[in-house]
PAZAPA-4460 file (N, C-alpha, C; in steps of 0.05 Angstrom, whole numbers, plus 32768, in hexadecimal, padded with zeros to 4 digits):
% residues 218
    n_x    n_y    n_z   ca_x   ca_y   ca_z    c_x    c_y    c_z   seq   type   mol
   76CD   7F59   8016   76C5   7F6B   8001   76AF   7F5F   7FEF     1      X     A
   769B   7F72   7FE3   767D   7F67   7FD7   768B   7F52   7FC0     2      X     A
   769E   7F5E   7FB0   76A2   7F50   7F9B   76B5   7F39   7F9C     3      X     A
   76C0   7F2C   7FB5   76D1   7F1B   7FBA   76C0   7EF6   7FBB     4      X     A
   76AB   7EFE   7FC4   7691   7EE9   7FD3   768A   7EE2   7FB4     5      X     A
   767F   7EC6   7FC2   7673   7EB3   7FB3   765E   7EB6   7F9E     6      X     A
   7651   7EC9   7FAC   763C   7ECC   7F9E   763C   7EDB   7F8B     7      X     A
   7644   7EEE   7F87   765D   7F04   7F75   7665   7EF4   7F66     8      X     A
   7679   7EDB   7F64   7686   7ECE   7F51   766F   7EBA   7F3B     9      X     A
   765C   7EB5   7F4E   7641   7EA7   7F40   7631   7EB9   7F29    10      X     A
   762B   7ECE   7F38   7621   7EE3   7F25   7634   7EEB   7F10    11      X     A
   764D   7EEF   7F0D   765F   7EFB   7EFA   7662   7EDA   7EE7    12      X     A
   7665   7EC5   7EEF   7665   7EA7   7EE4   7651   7EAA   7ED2    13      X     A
   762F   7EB7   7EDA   761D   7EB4   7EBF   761F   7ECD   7EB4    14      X     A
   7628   7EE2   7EBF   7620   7EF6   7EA8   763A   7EED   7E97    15      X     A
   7650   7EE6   7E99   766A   7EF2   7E80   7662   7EE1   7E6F    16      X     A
   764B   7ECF   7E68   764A   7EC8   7E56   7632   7ED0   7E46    17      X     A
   762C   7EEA   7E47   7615   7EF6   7E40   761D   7F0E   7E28    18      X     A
   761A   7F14   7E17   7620   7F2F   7E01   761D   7F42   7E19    19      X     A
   7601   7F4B   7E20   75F7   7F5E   7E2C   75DF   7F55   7E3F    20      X     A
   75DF   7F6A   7E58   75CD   7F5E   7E67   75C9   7F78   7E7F    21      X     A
   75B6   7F74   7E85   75A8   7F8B   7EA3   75AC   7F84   7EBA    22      X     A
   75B2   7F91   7EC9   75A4   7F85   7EE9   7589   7F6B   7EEE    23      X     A
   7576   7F71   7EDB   7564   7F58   7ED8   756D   7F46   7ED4    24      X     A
   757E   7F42   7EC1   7581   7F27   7EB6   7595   7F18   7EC8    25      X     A
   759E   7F27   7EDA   75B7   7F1B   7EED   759F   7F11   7F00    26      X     A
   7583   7F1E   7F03   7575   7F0D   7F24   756D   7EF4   7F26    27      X     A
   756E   7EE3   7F06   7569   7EC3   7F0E   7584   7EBA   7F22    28      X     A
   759A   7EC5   7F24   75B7   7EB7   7F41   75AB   7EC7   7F55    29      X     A
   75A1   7EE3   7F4D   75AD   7EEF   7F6D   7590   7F0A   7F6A    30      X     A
   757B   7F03   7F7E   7569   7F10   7F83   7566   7F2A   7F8A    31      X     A
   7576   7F2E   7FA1   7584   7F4D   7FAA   758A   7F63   7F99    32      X     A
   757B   7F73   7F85   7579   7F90   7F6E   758D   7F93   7F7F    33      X     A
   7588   7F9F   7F99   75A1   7FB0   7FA1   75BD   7FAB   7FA4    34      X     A
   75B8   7F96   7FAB   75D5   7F7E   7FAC   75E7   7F81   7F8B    35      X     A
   75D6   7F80   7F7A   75DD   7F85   7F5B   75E5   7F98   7F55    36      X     A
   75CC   7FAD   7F5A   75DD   7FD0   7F53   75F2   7FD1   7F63    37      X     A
   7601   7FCB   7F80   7616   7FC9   7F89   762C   7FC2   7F7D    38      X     A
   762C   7FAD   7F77   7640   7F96   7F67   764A   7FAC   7F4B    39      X     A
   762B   7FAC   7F3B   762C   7FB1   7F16   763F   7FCB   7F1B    40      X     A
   7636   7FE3   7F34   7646   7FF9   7F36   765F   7FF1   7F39    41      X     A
   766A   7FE7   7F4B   7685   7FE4   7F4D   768A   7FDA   7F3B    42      X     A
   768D   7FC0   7F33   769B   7FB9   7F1D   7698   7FCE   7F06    43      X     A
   7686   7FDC   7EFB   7686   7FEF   7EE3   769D   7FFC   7EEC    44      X     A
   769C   8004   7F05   76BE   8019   7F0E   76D2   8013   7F06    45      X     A
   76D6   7FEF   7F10   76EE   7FDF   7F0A   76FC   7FDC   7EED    46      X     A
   76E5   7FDD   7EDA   76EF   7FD6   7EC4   76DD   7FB5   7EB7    47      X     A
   76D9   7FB0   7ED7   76D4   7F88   7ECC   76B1   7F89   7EB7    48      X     A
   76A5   7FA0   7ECB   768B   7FA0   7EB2   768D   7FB5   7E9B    49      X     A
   7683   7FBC   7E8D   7686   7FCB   7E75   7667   7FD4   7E79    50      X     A
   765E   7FED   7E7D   7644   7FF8   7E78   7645   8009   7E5B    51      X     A
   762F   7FFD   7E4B   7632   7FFE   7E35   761C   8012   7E2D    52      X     A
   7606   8019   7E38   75EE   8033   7E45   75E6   802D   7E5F    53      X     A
   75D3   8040   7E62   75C8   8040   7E7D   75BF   8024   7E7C    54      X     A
   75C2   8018   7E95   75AF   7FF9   7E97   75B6   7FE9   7E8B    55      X     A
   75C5   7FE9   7E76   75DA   7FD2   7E5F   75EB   7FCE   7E67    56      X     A
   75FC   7FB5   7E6A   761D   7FAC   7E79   7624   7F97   7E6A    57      X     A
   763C   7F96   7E62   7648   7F80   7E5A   7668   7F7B   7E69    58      X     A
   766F   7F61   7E73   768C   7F5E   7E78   769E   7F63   7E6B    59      X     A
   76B3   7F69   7E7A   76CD   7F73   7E64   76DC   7F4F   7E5F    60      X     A
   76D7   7F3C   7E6D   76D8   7F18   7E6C   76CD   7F15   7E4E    61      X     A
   76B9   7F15   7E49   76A5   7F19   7E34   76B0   7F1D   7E18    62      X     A
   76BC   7F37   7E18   76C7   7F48   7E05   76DE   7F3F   7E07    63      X     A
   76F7   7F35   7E12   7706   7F2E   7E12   770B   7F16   7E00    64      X     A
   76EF   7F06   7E07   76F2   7EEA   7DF9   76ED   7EEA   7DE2    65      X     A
   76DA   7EF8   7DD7   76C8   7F02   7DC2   76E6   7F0D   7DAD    66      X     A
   76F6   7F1F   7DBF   770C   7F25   7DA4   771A   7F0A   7DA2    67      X     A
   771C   7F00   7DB7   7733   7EEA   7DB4   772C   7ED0   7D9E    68      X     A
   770E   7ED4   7D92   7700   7EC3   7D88   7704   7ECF   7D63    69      X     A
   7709   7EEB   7D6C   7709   7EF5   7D4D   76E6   7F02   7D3E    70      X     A
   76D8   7F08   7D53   76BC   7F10   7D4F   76B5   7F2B   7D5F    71      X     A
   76C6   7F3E   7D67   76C5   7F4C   7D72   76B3   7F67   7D63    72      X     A
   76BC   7F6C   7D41   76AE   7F7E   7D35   7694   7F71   7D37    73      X     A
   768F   7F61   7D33   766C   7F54   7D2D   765F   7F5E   7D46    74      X     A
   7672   7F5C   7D66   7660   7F5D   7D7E   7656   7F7C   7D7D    75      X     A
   766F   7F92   7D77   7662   7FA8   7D6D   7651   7FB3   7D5A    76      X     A
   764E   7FA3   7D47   7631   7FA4   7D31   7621   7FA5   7D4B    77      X     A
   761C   7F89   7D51   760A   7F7E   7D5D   75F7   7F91   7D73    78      X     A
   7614   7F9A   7D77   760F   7FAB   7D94   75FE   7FC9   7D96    79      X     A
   75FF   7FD5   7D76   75FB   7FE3   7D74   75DE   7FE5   7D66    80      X     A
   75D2   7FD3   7D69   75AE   7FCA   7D5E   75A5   7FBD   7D75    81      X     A
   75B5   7FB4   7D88   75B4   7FAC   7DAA   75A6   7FCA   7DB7    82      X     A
   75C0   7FE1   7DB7   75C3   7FFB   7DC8   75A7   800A   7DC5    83      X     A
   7594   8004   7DA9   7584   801F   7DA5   7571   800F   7D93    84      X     A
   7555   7FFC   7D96   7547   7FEC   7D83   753F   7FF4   7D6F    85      X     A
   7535   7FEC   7D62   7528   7FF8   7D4D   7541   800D   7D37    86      X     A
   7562   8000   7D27   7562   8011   7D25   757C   7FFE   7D14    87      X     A
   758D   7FFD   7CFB   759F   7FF6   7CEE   75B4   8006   7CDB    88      X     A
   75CC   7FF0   7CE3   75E6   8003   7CDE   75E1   8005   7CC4    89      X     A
   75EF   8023   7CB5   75E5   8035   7CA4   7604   804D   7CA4    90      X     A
   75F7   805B   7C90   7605   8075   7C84   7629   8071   7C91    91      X     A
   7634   8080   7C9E   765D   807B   7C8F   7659   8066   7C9B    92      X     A
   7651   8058   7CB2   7664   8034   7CBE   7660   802B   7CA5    93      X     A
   764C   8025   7C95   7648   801B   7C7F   7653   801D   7C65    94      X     A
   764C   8036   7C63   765C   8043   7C46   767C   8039   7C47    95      X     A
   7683   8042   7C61   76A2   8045   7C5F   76B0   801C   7C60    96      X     A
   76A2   800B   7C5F   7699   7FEC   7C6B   76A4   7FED   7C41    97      X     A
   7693   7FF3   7C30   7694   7FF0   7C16   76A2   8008   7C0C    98      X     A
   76B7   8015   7C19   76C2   802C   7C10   76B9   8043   7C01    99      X     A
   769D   8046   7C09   7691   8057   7BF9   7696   8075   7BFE   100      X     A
   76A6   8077   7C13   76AC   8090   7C1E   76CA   808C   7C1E   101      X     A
   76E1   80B2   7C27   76F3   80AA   7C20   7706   809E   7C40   102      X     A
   76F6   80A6   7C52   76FE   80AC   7C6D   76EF   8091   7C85   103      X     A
   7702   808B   7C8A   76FB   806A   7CA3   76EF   8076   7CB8   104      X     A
   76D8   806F   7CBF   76C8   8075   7CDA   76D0   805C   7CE8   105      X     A
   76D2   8069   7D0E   76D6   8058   7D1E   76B6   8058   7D29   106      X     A
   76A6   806A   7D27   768A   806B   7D31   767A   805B   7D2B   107      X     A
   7660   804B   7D33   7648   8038   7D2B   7634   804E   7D26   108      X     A
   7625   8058   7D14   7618   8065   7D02   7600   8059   7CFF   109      X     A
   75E3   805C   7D08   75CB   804D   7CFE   75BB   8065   7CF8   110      X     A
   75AC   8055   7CEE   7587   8068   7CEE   7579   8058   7CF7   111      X     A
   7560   8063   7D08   754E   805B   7D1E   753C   8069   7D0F   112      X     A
   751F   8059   7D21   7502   806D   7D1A   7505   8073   7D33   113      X     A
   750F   8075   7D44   750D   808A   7D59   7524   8097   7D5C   114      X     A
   7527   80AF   7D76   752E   80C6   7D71   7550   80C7   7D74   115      X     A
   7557   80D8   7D66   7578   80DF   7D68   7582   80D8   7D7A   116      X     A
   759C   80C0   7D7D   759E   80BA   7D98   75C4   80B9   7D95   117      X     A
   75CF   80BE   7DAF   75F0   80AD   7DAC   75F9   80A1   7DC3   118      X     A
   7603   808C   7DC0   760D   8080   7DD2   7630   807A   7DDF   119      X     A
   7637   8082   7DE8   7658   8079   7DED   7664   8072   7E07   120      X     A
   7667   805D   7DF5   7675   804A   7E15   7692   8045   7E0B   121      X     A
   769E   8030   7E1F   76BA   8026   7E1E   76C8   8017   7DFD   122      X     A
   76AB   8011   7DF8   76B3   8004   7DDE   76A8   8011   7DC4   123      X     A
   76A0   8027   7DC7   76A3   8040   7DA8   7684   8051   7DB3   124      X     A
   7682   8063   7D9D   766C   8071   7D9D   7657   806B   7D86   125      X     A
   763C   8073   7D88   7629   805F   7D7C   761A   8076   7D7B   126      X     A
   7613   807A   7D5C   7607   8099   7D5B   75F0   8084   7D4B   127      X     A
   75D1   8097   7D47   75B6   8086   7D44   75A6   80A6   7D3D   128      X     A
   759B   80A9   7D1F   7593   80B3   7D1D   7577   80B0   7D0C   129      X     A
   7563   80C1   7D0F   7544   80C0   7D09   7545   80C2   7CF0   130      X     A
   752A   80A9   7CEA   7529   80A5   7CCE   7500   80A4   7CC2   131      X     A
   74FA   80AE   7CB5   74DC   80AC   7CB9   74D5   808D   7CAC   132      X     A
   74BD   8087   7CC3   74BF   8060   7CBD   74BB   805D   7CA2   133      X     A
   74B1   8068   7C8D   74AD   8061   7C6C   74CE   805A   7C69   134      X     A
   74DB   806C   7C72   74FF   8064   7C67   750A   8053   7C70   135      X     A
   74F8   8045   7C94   750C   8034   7C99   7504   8021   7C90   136      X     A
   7528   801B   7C76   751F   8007   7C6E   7544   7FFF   7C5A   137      X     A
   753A   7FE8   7C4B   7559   7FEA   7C3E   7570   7FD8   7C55   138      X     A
   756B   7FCB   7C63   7583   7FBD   7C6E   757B   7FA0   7C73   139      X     A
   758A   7F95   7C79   7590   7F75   7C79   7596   7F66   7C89   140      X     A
   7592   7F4F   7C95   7599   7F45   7CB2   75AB   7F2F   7CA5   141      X     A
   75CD   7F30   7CBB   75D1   7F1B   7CB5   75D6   7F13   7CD2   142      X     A
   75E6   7F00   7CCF   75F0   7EE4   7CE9   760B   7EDF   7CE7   143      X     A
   7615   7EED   7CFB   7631   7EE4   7D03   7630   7EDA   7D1D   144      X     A
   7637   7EBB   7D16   7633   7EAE   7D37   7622   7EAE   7D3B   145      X     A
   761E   7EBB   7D5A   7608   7EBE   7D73   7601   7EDC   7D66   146      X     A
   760D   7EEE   7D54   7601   7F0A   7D53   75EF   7F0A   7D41   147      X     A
   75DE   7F18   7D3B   75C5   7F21   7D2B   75C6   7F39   7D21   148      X     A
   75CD   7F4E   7D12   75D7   7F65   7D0D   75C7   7F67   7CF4   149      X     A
   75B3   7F85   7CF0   75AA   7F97   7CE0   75BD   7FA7   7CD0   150      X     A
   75C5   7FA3   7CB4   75D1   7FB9   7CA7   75C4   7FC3   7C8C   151      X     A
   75CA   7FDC   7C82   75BD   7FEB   7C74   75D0   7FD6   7C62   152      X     A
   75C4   7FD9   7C46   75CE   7FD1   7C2F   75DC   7FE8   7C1C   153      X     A
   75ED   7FE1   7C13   7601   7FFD   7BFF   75EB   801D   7C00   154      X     A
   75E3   8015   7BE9   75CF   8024   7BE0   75BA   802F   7BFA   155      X     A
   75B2   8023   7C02   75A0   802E   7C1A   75B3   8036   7C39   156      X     A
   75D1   8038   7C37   75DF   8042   7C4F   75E3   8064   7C3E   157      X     A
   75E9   8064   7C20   75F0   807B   7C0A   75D7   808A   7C13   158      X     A
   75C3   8084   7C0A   75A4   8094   7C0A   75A4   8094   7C27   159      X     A
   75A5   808C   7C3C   759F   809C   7C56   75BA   80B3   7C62   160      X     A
   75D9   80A6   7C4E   75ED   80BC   7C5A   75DD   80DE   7C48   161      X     A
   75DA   80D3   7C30   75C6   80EA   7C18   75B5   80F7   7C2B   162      X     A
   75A2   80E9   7C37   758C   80F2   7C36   7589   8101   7C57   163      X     A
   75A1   80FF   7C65   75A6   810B   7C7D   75AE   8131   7C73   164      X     A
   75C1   8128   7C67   75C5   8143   7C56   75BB   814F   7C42   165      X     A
   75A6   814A   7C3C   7593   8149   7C1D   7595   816F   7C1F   166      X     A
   7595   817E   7C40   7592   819B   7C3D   75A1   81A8   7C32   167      X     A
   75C2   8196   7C36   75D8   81AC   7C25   75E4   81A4   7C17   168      X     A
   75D6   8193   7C0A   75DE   8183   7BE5   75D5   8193   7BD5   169      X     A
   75E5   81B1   7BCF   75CB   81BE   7BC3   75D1   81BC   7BA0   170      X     A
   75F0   81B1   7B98   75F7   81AC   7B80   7608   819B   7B8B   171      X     A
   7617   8194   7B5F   762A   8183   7B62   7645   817B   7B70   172      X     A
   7647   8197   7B76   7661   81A1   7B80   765C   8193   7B9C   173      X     A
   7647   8196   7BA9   764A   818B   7BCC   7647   8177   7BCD   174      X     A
   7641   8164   7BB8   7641   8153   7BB7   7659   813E   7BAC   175      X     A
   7667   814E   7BA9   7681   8148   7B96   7693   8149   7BBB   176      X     A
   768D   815D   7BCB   769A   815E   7BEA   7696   814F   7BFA   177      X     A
   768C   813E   7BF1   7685   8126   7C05   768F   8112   7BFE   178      X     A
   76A7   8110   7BE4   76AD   80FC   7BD7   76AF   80D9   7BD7   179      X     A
   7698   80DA   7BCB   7691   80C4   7BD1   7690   80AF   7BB8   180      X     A
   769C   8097   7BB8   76AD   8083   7BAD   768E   807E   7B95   181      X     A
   7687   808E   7B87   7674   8084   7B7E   767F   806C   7B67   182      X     A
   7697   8067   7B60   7694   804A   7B53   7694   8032   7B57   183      X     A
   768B   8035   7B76   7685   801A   7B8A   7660   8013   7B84   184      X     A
   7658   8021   7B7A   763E   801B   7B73   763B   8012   7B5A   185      X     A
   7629   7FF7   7B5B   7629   7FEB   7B39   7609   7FF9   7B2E   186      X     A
   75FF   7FF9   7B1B   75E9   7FFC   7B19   75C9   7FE6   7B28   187      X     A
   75D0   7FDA   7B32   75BF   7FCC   7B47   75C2   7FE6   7B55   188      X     A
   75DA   7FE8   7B67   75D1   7FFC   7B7B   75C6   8014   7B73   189      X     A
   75C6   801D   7B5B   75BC   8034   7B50   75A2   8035   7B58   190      X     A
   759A   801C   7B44   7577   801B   7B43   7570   8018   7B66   191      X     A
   7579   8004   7B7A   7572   8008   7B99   7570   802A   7BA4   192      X     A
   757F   8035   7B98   7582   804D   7BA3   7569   8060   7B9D   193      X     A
   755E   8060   7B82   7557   8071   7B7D   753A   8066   7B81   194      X     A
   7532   804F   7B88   7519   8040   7B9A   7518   8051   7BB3   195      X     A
   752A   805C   7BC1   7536   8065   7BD8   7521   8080   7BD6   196      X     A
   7530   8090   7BB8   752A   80A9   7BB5   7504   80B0   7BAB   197      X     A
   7503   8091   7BA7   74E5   809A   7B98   74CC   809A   7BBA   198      X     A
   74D6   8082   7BC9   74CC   8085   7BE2   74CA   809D   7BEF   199      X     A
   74E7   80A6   7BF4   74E4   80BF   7C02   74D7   80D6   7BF3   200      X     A
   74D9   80DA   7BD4   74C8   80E7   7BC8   74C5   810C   7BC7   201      X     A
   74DA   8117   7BD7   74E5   812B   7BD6   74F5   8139   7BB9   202      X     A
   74EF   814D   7BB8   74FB   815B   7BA2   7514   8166   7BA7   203      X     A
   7520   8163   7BBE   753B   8166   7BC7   754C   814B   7BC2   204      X     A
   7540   8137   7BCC   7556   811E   7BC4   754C   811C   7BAC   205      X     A
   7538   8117   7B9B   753C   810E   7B7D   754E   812C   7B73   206      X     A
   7556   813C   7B77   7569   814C   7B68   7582   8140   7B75   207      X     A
   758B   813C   7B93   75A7   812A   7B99   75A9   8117   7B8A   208      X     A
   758D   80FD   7B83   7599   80EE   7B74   75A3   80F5   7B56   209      X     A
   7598   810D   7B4B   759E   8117   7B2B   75B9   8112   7B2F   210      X     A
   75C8   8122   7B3D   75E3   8127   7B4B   75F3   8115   7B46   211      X     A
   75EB   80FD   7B54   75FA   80E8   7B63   75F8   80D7   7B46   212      X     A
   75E7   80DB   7B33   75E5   80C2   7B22   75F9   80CB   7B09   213      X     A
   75EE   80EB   7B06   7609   80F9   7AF6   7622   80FC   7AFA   214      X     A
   762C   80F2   7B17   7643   80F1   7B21   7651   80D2   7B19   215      X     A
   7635   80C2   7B20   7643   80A0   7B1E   7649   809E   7B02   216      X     A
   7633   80A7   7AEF   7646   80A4   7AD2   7663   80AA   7AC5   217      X     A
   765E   80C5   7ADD   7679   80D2   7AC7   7691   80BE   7ADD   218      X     A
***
């Protein structure tokens, strides 16, 4: 059987110690594309690889060790500025991260300058939505471990969940339905935010922010 042989166990030896990786990155062991799409298929069947998009694979070895290590949320940050470039976690993963919302998302949430995208594999769904490049902006890199992960900052995850909806914020009241933890915001985030609103420069969000700021006082 293909996956019993040596050469199979060589190839699977360098990838499980990889986050993520293609058929390319497996041809420095084993030259044969076709030999690979053979293998990557089956095993995706088995369970032993994890296809994470088209052309993306990671071991379920991998992930296994990764929880056993206690870094497993980070690999999903990670994973999710991996899945779709150009593009950082934002609006509820975030909000709900600082309880700014009232409801726990199990979904990874970004904005991208490119187009509306979702992804779902074995290990969650990964929604990515369009942002015009003046906006993308507002998030922060940190370092966990080996991961590298993009996240929006308070205030700039608020202004992009805002500013997705900016069409049916049309008063206080719908804005009051989305209840949102506004005394998690100090006035720092105030002033970030409303840098947010002068960028985008719309007469629809500077009236959400009127809203949101007459909301945070009271």
């Amino acid at each position: 059987m293909i996956g019993n042989n040596r050469k199979t166990k060589i190839i699977f030896k360098y990838l499980k110690n990889l986050a993520y990786f293609s058929i390319g990155d497996a041809m420095p062991v084993e030259k044969n594309k076709t030999y690979l799409t053979i293998i990557f298929s089956r095993y995706a069947k088995s369970g032993k690889i994890i296809r994470l998009k088209k052309g993306l694979y990671t071991t379920q070895e991998y992930v296994d060790e990764i929880q056993k290590k206690g870094i497993y949320p980070y690999y999903l940050e990670f994973l999710s500025n991996i899945l779709y470039p150009s593009a950082y976690l934002s609006l509820e993963y975030v909000l709900s991260q600082y309880n700014m919302i009232t409801e726990f998302t199990t979904n990874f949430t970004s904005v991208s300058i490119n187009k509306t995208k979702v992804f779902s594999n074995k290990l969650g769904k990964f929604f990515y939505h369009k942002i015009k490049k003046e906006l993308f902006s507002g998030f922060e890199i940190y370092k966990e471990g080996n991961f590298t992960i993009l996240k929006a900052t308070k205030p700039k995850a608020l202004f992009d969940f805002l500013y997705f909806r900016k069409n049916i914020l049309l008063d206080e009241n719908s804005i009051e339905e989305l209840r949102l933890n506004l005394v998690n915001l100090t006035k720092k985030d105030i002033k970030e935010l409303e840098e947010y609103i002068h960028i985008e420069n719309s007469r629809k969000m500077k009236v959400v922010f009127n809203h949101i700021l007459k909301l945070w006082k009271h």
